[in-house]
mmCIF entry with sequence, helices, sheets and N, C-alpha, C, O atoms, coordinates in Angstrom:
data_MODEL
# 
_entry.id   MODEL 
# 
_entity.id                         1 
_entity.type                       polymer 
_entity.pdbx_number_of_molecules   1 
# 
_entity_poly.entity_id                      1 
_entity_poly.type                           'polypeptide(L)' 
_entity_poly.nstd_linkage                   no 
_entity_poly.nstd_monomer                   no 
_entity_poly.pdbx_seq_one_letter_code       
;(UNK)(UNK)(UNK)(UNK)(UNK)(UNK)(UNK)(UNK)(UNK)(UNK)(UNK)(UNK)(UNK)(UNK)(UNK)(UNK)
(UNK)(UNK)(UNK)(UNK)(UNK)(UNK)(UNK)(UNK)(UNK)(UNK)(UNK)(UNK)(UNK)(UNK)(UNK)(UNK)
(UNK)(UNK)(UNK)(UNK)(UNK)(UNK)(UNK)(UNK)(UNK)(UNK)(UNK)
;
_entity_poly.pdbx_seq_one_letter_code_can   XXXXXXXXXXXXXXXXXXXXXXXXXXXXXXXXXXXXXXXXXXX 
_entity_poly.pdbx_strand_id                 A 
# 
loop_
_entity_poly_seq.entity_id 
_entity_poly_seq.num 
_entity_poly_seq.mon_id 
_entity_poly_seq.hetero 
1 1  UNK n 
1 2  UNK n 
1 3  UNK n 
1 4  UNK n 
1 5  UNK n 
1 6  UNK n 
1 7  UNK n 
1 8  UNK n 
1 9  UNK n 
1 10 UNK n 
1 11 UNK n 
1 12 UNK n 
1 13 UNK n 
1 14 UNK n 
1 15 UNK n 
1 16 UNK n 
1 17 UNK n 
1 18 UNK n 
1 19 UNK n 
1 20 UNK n 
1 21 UNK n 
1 22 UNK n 
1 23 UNK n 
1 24 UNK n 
1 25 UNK n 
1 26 UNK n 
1 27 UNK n 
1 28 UNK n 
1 29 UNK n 
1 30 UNK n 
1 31 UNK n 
1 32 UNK n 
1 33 UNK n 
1 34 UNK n 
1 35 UNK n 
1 36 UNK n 
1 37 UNK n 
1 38 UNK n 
1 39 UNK n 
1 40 UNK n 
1 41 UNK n 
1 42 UNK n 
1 43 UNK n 
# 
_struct_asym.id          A 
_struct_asym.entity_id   1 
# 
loop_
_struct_conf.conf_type_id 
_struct_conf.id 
_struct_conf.pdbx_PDB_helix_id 
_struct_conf.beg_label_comp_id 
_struct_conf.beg_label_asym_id 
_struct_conf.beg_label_seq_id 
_struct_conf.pdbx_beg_PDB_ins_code 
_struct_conf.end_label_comp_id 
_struct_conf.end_label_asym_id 
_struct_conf.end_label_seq_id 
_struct_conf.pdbx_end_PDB_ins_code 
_struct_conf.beg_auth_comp_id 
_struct_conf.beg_auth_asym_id 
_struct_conf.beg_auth_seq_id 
_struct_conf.end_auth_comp_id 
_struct_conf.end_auth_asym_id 
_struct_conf.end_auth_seq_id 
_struct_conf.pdbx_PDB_helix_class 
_struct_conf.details 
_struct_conf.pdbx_PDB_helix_length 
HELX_P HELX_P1 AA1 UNK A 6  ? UNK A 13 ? UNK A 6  UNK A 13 1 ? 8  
HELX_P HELX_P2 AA2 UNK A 17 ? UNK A 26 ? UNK A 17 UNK A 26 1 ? 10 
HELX_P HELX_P3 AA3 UNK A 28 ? UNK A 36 ? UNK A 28 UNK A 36 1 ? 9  
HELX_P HELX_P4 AA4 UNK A 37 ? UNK A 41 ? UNK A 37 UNK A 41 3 ? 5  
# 
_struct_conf_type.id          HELX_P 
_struct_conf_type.criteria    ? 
_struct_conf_type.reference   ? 
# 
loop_
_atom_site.group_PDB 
_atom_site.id 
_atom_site.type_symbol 
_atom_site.label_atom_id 
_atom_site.label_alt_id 
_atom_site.label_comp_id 
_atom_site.label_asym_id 
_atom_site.label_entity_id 
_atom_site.label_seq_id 
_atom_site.pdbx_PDB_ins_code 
_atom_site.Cartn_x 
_atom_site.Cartn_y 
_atom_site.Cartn_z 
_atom_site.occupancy 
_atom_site.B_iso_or_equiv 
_atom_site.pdbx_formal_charge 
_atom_site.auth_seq_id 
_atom_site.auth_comp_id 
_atom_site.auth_asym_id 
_atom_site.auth_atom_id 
_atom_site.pdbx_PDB_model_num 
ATOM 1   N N  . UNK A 1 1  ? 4.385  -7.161  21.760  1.00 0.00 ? 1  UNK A N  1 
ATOM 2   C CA . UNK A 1 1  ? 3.032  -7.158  21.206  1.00 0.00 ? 1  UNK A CA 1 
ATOM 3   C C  . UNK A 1 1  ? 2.947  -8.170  20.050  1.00 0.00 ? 1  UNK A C  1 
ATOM 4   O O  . UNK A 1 1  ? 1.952  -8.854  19.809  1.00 0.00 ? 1  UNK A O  1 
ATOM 5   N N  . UNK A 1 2  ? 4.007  -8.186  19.418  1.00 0.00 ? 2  UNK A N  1 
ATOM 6   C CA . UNK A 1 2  ? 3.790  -8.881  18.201  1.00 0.00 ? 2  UNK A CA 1 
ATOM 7   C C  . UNK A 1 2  ? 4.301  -10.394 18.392  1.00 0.00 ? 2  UNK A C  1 
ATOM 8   O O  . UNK A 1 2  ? 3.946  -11.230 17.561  1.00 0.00 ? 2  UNK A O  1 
ATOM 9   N N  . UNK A 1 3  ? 4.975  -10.697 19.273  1.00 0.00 ? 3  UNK A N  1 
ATOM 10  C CA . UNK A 1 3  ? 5.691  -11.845 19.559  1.00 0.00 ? 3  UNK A CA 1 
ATOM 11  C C  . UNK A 1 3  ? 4.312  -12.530 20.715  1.00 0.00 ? 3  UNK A C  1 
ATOM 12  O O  . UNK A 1 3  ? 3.960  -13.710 20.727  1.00 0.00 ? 3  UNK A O  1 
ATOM 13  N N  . UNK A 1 4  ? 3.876  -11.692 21.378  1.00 0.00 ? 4  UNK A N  1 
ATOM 14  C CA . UNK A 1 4  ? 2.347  -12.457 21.892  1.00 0.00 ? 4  UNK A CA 1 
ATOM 15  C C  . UNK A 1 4  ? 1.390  -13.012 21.324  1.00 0.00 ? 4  UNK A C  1 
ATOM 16  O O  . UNK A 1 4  ? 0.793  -14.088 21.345  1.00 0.00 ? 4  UNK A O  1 
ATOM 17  N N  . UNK A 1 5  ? 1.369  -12.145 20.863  1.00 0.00 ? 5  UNK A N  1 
ATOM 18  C CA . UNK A 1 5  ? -0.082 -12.047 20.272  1.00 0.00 ? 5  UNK A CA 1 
ATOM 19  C C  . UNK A 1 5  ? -0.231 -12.369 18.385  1.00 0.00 ? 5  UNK A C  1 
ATOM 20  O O  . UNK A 1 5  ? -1.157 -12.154 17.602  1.00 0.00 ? 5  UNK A O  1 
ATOM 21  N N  . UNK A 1 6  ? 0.510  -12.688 18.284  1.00 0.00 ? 6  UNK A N  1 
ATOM 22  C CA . UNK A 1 6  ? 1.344  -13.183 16.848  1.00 0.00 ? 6  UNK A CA 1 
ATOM 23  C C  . UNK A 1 6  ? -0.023 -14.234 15.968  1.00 0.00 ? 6  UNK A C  1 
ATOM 24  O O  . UNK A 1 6  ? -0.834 -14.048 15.061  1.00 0.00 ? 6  UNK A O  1 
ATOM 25  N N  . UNK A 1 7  ? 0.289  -15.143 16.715  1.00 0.00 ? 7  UNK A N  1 
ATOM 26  C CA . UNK A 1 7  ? -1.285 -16.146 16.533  1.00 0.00 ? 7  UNK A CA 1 
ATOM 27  C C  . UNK A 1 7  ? -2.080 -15.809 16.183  1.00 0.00 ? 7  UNK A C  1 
ATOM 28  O O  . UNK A 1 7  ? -2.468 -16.080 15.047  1.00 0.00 ? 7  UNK A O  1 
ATOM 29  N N  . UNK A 1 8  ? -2.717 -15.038 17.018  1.00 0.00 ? 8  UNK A N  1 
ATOM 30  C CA . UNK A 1 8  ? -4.331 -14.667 17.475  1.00 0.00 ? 8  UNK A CA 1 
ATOM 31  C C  . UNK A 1 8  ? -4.370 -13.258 16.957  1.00 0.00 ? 8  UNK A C  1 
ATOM 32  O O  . UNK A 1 8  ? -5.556 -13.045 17.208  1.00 0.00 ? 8  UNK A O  1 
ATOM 33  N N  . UNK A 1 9  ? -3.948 -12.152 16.423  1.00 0.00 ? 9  UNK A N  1 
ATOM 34  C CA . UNK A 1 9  ? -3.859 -11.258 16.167  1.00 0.00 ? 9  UNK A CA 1 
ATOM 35  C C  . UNK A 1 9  ? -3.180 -11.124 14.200  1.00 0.00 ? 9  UNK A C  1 
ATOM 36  O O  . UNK A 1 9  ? -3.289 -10.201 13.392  1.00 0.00 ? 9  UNK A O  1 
ATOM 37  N N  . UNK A 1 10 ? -2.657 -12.216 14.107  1.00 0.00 ? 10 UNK A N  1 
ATOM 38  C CA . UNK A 1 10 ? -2.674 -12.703 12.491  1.00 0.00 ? 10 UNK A CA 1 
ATOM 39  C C  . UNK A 1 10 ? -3.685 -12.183 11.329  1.00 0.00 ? 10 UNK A C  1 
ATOM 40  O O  . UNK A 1 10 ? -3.159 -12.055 10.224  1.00 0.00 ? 10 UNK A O  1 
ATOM 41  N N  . UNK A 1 11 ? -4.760 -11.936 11.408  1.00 0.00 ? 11 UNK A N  1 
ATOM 42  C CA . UNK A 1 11 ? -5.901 -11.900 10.540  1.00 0.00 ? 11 UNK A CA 1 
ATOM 43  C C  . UNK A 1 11 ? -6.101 -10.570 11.189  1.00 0.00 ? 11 UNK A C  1 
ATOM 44  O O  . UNK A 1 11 ? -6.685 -10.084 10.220  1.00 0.00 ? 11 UNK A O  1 
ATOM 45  N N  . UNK A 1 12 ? -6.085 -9.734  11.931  1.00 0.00 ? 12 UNK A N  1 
ATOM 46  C CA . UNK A 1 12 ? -6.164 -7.989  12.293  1.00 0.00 ? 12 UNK A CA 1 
ATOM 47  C C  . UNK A 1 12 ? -5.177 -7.830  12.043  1.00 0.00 ? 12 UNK A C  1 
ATOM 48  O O  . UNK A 1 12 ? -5.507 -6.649  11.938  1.00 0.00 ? 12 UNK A O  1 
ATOM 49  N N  . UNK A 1 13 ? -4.012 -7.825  11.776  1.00 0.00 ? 13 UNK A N  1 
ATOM 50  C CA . UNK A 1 13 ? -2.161 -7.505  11.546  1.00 0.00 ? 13 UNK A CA 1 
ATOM 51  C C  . UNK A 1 13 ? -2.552 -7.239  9.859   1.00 0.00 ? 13 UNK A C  1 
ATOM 52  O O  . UNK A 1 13 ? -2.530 -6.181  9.229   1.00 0.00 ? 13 UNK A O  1 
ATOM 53  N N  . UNK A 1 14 ? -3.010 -8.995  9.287   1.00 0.00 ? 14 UNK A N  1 
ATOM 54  C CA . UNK A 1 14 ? -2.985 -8.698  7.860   1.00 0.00 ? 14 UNK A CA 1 
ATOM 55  C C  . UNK A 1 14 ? -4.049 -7.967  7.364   1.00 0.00 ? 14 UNK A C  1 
ATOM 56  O O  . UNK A 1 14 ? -3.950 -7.880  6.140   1.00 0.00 ? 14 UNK A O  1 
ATOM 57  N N  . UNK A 1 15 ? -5.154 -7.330  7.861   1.00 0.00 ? 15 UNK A N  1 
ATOM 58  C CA . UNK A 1 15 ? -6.016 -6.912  7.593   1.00 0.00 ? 15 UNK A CA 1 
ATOM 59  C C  . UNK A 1 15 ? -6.005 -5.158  7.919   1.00 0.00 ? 15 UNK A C  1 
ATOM 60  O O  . UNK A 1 15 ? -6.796 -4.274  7.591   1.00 0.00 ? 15 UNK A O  1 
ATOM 61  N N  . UNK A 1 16 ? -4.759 -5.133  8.693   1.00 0.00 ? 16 UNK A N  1 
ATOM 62  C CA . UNK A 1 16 ? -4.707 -3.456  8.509   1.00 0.00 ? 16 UNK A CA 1 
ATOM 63  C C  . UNK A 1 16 ? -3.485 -2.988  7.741   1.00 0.00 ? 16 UNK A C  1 
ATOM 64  O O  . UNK A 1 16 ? -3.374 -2.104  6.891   1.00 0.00 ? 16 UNK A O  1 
ATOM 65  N N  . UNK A 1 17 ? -2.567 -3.851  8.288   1.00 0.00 ? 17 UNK A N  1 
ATOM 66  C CA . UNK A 1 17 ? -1.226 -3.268  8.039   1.00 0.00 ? 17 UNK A CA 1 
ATOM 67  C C  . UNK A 1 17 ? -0.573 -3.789  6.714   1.00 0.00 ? 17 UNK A C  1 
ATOM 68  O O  . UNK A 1 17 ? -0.045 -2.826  6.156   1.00 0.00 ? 17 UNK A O  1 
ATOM 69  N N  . UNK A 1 18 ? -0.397 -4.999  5.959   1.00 0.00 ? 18 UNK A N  1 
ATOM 70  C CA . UNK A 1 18 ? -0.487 -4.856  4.593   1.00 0.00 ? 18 UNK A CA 1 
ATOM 71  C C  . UNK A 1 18 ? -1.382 -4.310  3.576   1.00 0.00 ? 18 UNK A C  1 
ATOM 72  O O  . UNK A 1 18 ? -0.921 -3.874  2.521   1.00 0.00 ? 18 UNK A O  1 
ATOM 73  N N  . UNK A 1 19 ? -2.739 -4.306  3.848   1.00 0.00 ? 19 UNK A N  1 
ATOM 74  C CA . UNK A 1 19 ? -3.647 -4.187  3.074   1.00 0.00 ? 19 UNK A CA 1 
ATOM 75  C C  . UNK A 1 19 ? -3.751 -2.609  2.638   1.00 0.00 ? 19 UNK A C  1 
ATOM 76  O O  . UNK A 1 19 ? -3.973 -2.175  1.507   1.00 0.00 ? 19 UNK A O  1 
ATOM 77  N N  . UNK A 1 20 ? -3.526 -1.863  3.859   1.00 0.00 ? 20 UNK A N  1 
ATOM 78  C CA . UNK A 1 20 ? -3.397 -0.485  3.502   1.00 0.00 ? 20 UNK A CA 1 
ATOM 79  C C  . UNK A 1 20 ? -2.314 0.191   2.633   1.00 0.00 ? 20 UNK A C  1 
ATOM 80  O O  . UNK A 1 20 ? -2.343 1.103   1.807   1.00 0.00 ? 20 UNK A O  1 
ATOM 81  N N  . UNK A 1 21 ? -1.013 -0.881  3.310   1.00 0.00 ? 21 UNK A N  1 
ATOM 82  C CA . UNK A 1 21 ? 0.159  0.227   2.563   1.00 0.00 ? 21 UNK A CA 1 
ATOM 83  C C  . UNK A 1 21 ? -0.159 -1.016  1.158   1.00 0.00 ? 21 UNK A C  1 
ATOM 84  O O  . UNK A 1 21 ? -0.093 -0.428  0.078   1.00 0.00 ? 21 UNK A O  1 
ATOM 85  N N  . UNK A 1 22 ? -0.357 -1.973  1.060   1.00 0.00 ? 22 UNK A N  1 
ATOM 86  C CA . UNK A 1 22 ? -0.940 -2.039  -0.127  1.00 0.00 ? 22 UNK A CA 1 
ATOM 87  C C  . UNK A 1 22 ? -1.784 -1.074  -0.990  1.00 0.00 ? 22 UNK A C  1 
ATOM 88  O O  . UNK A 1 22 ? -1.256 -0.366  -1.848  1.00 0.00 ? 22 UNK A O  1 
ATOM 89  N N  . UNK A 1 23 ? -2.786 -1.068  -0.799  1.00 0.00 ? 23 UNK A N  1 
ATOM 90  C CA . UNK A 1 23 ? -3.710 0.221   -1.151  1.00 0.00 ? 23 UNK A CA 1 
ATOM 91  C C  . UNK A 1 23 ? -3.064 1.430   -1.752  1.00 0.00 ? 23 UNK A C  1 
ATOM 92  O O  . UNK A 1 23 ? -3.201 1.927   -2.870  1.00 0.00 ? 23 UNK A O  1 
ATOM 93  N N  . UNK A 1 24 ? -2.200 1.838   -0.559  1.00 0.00 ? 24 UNK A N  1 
ATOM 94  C CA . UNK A 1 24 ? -1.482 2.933   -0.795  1.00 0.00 ? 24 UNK A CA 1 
ATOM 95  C C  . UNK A 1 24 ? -0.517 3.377   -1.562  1.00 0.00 ? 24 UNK A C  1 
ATOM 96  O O  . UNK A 1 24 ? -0.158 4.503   -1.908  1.00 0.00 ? 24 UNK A O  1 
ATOM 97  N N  . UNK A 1 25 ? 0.038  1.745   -1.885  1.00 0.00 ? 25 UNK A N  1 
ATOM 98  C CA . UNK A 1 25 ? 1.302  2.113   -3.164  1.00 0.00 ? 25 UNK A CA 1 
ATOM 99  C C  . UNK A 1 25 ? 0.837  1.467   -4.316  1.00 0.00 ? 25 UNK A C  1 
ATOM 100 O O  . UNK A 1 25 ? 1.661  1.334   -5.222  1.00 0.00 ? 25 UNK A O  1 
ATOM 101 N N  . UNK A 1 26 ? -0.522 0.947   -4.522  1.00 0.00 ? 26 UNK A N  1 
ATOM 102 C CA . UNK A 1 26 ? -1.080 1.016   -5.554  1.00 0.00 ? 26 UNK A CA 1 
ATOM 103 C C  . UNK A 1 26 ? -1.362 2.422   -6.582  1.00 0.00 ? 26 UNK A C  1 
ATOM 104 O O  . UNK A 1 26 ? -1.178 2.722   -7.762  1.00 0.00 ? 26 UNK A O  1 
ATOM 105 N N  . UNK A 1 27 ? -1.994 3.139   -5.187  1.00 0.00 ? 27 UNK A N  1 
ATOM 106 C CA . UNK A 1 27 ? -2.866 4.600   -5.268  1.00 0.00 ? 27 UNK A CA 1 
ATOM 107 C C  . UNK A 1 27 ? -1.222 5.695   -5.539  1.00 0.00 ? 27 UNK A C  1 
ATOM 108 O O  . UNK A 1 27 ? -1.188 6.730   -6.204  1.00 0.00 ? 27 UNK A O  1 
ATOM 109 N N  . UNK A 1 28 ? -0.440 5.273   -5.055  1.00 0.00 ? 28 UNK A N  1 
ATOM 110 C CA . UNK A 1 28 ? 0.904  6.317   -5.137  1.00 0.00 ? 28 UNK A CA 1 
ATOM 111 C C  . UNK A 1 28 ? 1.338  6.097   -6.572  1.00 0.00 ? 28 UNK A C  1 
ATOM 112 O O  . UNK A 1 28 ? 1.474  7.107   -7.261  1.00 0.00 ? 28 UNK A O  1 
ATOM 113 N N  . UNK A 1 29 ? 1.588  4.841   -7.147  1.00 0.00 ? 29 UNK A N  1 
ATOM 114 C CA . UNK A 1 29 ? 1.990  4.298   -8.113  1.00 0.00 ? 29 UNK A CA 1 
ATOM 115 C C  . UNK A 1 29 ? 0.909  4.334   -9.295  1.00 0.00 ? 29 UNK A C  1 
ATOM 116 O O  . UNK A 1 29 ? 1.287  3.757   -10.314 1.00 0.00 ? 29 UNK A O  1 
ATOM 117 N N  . UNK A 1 30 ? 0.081  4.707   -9.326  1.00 0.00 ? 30 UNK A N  1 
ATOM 118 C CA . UNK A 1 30 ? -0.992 4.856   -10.049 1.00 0.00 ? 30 UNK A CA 1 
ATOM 119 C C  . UNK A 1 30 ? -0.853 6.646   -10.308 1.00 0.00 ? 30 UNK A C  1 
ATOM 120 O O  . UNK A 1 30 ? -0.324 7.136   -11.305 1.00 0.00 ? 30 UNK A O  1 
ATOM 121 N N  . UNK A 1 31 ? -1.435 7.411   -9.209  1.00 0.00 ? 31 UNK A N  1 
ATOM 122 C CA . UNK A 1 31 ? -0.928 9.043   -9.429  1.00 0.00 ? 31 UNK A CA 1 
ATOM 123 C C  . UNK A 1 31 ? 0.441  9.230   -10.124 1.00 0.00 ? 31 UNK A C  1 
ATOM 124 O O  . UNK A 1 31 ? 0.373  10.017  -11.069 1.00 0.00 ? 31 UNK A O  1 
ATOM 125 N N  . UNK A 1 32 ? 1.744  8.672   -9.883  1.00 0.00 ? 32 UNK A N  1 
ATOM 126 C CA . UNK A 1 32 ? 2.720  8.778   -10.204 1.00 0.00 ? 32 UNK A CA 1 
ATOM 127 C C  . UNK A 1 32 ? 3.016  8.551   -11.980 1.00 0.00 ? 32 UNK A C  1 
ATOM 128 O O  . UNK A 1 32 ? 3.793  9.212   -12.670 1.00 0.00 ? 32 UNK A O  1 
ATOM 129 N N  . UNK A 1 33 ? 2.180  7.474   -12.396 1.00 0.00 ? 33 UNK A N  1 
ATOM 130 C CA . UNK A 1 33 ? 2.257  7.404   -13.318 1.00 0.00 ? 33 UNK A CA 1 
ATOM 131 C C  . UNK A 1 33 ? 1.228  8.195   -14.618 1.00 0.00 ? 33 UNK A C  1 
ATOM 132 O O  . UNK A 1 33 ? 1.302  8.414   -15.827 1.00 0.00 ? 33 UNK A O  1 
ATOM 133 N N  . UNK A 1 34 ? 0.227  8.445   -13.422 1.00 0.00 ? 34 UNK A N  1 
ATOM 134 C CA . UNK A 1 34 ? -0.275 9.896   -14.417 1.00 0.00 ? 34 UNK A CA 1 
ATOM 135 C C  . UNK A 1 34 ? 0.376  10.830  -14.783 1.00 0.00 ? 34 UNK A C  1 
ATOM 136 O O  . UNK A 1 34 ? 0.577  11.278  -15.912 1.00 0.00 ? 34 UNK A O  1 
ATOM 137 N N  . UNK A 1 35 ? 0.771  11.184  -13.650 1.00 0.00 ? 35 UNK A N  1 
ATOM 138 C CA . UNK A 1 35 ? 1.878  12.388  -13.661 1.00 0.00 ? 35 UNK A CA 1 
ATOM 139 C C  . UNK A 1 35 ? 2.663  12.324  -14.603 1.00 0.00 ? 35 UNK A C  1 
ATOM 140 O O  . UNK A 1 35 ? 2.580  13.153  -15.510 1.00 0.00 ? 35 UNK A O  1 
ATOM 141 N N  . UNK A 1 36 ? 3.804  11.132  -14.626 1.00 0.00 ? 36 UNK A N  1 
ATOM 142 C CA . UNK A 1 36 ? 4.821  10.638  -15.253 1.00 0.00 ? 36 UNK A CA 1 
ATOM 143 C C  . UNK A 1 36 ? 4.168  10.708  -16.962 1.00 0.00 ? 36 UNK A C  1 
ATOM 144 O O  . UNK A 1 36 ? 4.818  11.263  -17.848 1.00 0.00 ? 36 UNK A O  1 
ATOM 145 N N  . UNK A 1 37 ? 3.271  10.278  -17.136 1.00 0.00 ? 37 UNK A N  1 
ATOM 146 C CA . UNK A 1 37 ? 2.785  10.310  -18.723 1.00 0.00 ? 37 UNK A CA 1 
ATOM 147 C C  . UNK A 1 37 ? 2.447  11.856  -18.878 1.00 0.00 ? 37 UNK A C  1 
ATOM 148 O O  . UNK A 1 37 ? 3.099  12.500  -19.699 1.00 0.00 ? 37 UNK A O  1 
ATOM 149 N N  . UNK A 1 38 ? 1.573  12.409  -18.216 1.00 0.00 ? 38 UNK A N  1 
ATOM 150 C CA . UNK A 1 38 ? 1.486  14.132  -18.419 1.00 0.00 ? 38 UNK A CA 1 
ATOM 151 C C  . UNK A 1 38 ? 2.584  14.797  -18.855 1.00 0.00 ? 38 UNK A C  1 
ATOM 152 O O  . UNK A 1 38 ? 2.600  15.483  -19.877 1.00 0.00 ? 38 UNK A O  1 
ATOM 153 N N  . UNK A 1 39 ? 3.858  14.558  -17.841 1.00 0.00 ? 39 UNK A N  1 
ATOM 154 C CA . UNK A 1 39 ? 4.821  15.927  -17.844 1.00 0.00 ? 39 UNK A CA 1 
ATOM 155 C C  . UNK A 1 39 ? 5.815  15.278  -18.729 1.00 0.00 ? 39 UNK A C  1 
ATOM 156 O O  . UNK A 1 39 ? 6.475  16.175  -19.252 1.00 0.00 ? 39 UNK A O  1 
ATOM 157 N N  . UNK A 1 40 ? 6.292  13.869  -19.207 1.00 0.00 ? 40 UNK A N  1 
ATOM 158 C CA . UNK A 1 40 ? 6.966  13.359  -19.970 1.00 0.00 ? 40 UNK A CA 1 
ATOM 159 C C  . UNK A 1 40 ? 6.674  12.680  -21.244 1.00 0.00 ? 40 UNK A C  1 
ATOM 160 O O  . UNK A 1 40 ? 7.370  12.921  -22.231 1.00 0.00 ? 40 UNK A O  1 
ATOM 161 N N  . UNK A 1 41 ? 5.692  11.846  -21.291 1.00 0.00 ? 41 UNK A N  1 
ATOM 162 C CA . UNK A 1 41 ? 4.689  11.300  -22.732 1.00 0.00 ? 41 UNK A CA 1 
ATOM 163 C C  . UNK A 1 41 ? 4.214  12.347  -23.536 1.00 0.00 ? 41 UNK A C  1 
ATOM 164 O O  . UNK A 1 41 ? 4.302  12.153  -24.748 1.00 0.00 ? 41 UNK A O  1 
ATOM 165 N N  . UNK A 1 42 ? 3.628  13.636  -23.077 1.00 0.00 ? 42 UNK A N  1 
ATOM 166 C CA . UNK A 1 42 ? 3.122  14.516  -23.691 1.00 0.00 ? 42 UNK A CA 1 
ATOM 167 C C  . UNK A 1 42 ? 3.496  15.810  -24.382 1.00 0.00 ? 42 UNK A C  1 
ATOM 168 O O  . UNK A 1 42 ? 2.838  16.461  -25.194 1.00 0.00 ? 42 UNK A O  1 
ATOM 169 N N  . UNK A 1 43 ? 5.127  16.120  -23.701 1.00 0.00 ? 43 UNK A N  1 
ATOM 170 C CA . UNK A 1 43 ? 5.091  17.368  -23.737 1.00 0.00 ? 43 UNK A CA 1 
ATOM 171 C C  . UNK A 1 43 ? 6.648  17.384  -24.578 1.00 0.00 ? 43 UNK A C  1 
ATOM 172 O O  . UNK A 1 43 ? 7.163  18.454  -24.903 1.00 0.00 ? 43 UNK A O  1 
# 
């Protein structure tokens, strides 16, 4: 799939599959560090 369609499928590849787990370890890394200041910065 990826060795076909590699070309032509370039701009839907980068448009789901980095962008999300981008997103996502923004959003993980962001909660985490709330957390991290709550239960350790504060207490």
């Amino acid at each position: 799939m990826a060795s076909q369609e590699r070309g032509y499928d370039i701009s839907q590849w980068y448009d789901s599959k980095p962008a999300k787990l981008g997103w996502f370890g923004m959003l993980a890394i962001g909660v985490f560090w709330v957390v991290y200041q709550r239960t350790f910065g504060y207490s």
